[in-house]
C-alpha positions as a Python dict, from the first residue, in 0.01 Angstrom:
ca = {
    (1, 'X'): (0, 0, 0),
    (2, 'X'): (26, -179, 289),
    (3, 'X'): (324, -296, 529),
    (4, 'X'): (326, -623, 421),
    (5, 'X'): (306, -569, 52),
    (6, 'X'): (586, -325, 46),
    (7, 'X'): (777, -601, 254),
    (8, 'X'): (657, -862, -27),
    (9, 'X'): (776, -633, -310),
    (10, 'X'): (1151, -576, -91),
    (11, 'X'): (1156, -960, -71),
    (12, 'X'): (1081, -1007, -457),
    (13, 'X'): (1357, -817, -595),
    (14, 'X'): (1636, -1094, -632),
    (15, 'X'): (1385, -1330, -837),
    (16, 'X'): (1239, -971, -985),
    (17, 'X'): (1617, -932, -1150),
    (18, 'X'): (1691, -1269, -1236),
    (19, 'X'): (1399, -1331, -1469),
    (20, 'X'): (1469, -982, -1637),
    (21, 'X'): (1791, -1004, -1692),
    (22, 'X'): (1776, -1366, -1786),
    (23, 'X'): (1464, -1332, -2053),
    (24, 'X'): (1534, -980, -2167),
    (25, 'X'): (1839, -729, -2342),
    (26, 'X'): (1985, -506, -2128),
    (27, 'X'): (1850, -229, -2180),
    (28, 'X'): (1479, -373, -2141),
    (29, 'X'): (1604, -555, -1841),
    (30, 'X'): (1691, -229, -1659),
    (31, 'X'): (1326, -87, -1698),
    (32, 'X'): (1181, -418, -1475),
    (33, 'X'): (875, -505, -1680),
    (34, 'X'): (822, -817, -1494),
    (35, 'X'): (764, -799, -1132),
    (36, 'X'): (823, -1173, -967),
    (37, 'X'): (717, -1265, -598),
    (38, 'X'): (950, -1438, -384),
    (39, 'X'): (701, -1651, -371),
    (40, 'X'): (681, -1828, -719),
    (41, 'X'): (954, -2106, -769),
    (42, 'X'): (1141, -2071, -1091),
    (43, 'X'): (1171, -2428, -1205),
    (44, 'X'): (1253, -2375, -1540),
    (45, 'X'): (1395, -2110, -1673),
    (46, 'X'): (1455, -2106, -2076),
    (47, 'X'): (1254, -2086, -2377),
    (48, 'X'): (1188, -1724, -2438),
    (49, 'X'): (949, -1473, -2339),
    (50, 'X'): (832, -1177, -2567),
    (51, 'X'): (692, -828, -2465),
    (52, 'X'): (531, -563, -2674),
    (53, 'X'): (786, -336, -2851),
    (54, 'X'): (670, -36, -2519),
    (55, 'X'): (778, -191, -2178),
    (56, 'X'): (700, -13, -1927),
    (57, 'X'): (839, -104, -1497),
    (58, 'X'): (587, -405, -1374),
    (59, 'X'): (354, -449, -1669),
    (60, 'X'): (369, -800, -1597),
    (61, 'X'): (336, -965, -1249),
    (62, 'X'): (331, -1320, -1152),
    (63, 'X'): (258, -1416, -798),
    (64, 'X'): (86, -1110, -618),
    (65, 'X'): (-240, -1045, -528),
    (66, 'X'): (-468, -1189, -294),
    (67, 'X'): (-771, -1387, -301),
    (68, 'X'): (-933, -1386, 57),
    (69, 'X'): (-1006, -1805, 82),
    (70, 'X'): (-671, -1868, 6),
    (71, 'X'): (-321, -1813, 230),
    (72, 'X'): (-151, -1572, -3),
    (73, 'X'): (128, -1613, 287),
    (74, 'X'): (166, -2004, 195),
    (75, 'X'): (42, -2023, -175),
    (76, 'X'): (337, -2070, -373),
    (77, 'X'): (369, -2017, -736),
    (78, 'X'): (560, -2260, -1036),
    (79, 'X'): (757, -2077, -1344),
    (80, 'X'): (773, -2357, -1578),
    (81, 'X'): (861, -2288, -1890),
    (82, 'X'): (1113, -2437, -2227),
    (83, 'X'): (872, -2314, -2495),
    (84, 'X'): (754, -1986, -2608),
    (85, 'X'): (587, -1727, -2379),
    (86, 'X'): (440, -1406, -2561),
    (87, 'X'): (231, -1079, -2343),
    (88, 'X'): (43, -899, -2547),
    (89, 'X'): (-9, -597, -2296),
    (90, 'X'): (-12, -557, -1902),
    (91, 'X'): (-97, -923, -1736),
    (92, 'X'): (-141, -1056, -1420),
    (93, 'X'): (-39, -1391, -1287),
    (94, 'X'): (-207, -1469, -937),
    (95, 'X'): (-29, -1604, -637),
    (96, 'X'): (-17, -2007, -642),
    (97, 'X'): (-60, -2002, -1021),
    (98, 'X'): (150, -2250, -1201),
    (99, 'X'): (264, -2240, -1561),
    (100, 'X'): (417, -2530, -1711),
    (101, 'X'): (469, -2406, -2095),
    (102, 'X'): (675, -2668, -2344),
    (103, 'X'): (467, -2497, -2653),
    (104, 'X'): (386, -2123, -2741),
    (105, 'X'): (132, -1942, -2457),
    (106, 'X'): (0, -1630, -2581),
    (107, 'X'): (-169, -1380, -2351),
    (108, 'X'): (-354, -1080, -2478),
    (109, 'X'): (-330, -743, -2308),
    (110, 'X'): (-482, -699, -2007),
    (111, 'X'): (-462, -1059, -1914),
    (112, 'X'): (-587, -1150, -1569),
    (113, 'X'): (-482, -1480, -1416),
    (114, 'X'): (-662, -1440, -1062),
    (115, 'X'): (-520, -1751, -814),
    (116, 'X'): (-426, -2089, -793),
    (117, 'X'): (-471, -2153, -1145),
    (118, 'X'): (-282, -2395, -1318),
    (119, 'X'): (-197, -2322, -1748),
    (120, 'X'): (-11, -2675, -1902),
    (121, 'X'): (76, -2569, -2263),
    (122, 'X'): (261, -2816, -2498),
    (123, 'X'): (152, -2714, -2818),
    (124, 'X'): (-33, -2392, -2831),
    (125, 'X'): (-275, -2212, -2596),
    (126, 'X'): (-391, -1848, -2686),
    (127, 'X'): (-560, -1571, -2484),
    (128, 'X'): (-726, -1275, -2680),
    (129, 'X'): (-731, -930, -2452),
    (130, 'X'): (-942, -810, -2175),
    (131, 'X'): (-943, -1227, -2055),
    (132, 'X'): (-993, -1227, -1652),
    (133, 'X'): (-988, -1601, -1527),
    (134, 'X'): (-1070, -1691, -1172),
    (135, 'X'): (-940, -1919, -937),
    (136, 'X'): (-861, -2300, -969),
    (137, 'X'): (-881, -2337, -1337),
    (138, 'X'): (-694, -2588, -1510),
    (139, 'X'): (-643, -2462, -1921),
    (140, 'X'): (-407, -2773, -2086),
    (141, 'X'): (-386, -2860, -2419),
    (142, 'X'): (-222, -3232, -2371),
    (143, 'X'): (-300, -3567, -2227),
    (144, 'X'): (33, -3541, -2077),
    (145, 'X'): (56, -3910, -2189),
    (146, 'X'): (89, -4066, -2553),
    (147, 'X'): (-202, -4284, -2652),
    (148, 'X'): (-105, -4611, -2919),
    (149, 'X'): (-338, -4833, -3092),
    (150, 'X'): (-285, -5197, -2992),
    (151, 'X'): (13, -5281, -3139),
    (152, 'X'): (274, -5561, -3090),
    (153, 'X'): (514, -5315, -3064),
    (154, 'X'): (312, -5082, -2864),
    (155, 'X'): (223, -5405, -2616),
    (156, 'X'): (663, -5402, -2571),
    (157, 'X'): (740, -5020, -2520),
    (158, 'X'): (461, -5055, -2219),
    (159, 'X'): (683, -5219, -2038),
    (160, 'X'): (883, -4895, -1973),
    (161, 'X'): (562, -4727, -1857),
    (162, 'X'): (659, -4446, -2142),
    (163, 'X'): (361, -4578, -2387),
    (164, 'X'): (9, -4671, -2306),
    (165, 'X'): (-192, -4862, -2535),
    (166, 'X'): (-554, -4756, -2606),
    (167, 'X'): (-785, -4986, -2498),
    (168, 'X'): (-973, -5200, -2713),
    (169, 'X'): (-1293, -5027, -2778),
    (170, 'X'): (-1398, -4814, -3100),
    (171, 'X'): (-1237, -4437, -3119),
    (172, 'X'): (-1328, -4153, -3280),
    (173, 'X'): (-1042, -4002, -3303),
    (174, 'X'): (-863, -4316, -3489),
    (175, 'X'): (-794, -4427, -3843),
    (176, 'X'): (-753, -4766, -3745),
    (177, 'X'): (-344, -4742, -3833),
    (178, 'X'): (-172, -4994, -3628),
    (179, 'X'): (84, -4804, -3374),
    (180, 'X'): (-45, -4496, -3453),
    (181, 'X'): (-127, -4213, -3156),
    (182, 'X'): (-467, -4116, -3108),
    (183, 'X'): (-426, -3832, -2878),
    (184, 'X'): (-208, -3590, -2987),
    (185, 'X'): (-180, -3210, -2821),
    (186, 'X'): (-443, -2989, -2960),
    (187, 'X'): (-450, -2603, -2971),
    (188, 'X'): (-642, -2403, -2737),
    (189, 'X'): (-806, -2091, -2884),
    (190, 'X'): (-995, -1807, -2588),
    (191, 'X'): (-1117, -1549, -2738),
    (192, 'X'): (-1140, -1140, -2687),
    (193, 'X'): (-1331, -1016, -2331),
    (194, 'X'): (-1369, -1334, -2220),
    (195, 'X'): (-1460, -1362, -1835),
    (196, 'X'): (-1411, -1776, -1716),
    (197, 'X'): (-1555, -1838, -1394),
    (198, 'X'): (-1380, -2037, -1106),
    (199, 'X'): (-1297, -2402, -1116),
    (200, 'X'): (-1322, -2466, -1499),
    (201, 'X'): (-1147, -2695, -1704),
    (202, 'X'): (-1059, -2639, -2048),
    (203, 'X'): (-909, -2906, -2252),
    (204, 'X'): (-688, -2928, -2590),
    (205, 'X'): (-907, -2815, -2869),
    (206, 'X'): (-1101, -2668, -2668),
    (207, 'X'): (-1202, -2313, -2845),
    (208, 'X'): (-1397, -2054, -2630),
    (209, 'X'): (-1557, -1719, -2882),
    (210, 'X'): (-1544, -1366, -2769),
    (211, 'X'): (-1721, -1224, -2492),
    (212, 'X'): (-1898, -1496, -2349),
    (213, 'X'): (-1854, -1592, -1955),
    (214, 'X'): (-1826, -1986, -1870),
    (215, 'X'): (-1969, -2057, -1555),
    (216, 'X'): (-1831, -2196, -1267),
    (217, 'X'): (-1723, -2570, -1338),
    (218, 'X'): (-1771, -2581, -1692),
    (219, 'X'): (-1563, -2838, -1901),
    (220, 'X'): (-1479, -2677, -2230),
    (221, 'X'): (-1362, -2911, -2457),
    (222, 'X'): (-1401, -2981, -2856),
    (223, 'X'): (-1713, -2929, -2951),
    (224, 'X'): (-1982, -3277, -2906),
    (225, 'X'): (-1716, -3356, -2610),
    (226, 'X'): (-1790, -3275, -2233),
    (227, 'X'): (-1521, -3324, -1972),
    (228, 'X'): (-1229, -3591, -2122),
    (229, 'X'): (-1476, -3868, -2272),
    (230, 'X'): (-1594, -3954, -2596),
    (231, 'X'): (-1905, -3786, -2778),
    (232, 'X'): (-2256, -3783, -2673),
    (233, 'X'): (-2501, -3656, -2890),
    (234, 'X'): (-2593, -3300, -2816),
    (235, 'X'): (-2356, -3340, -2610),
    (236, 'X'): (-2246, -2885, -2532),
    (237, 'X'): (-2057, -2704, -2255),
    (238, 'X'): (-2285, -2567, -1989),
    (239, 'X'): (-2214, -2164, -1986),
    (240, 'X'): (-2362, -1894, -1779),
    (241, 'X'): (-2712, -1750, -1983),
    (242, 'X'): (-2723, -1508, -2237),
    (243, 'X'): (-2664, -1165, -2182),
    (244, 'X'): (-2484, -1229, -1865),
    (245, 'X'): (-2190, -992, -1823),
    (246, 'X'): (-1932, -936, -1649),
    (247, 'X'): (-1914, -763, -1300),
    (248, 'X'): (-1514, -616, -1329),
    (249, 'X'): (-1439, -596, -1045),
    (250, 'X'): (-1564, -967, -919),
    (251, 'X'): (-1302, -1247, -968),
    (252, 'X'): (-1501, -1514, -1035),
}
């Protein structure tokens, strides 16, 4: 261990002891098993957040590490959170990450979140073990906006900016009911061993097997949908080619 990451771990220790003793009974609090840098802001903190009946000191951190095209020194870190966060096993949340969780996040054991990653959950988002994601991934299971078809009364509540109407053009995802929403939040399923490479975006409904490795800029989303637009036929997510595994000790 370094100088400076024993200084980081000194500086850590009053957020360290507020999220423990905030999330946790005493007498799990006491054993520390989440270890929070100084460096992540804690926005929000309620909801709850479960552990595996055996803690053990620092199975969880959020905000360490150090990916070498990023300033570790500036990168700062958002704890987010009103919902439902559960940890399956040890996990790792890299510096600059940002969780923003309204819904029920579940990470598997051995959950590796490398770096300036961002993980919006409103409804439900799941992680099976042995996931490592890289850096600059976006994982969100919401439009962060309610869509309406046209309505009268949808064409009023606009005026608030809180409702947007959905443009006048065919969609698949409607039944044609006046005022009804068209976008709702969608779960988010990753499987077991799953390696997802740097910069990809996966959106609600969005379900991702076991053991397969996403390449670098993939858009996973439903299946027949690429990116955030409608269907094309054929339309697929691009993934690395078969066979490919994983290199463990490459984050991305």
């Amino acid at each position: 261990m370094t100088a400076f990451d024993f200084f980081n771990i000194i500086r850590s220790i009053p957020k360290t002891l507020r999220f423990n003793f905030h999330y946790f009974p005493l007498k799990m609090a006491l054993k520390l098993p989440v270890v929070v840098s100084h460096r992540t802001f804690l926005r929000e903190l309620h909801g709850k957040v479960e552990l595996p009946e055996k803690v053990e000191t620092a199975m969880v951190k959020i905000g360490f590490g150090d990916v070498g095209h990023y300033d570790r020194k500036r990168s700062r870190g958002i704890w987010q959170v009103s919902g439902t966060v559960s940890f399956g096993g040890k996990a790792s949340i890299g510096h600059g990450s940002k969780l923003s969780v309204r819904g029920d996040l579940k990470l598997g054991a051995d959950f590796n979140l490398t770096a300036e990653s961002t993980i919006v959950c409103a409804k439900d988002i799941r992680f099976g073990d042995d996931c490592l994601l890289s850096w600059d991934i976006l994982v969100m299971d919401t439009d962060e906006h309610p869509l309406y078809n046209r309505h009268e009364t949808a064409r009023r509540e606009t005026r608030d900016s809180s409702v947007v109407p959905c443009p006048e053009v065919p969609c698949p995802e409607s039944n044609d009911t006046e005022n009804e929403r068209i976008n709702p939040d969608k779960p988010i399923i990753v499987g077991n061993h799953v390696w997802i490479g740097c910069k990809c975006v996966l959106l609600k409904g969005a379900e991702v097997p076991e053991s397969p490795c996403p390449a670098a800029r993939a858009p996973y989303s439903p299946p027949g949908r690429v990116g955030n637009h409608w269907p094309a036929p054929g339309a697929g997510c691009p993934c690395s080619g078969p066979g490919r595994e994983r290199d463990p000790r490459s984050p991305g």
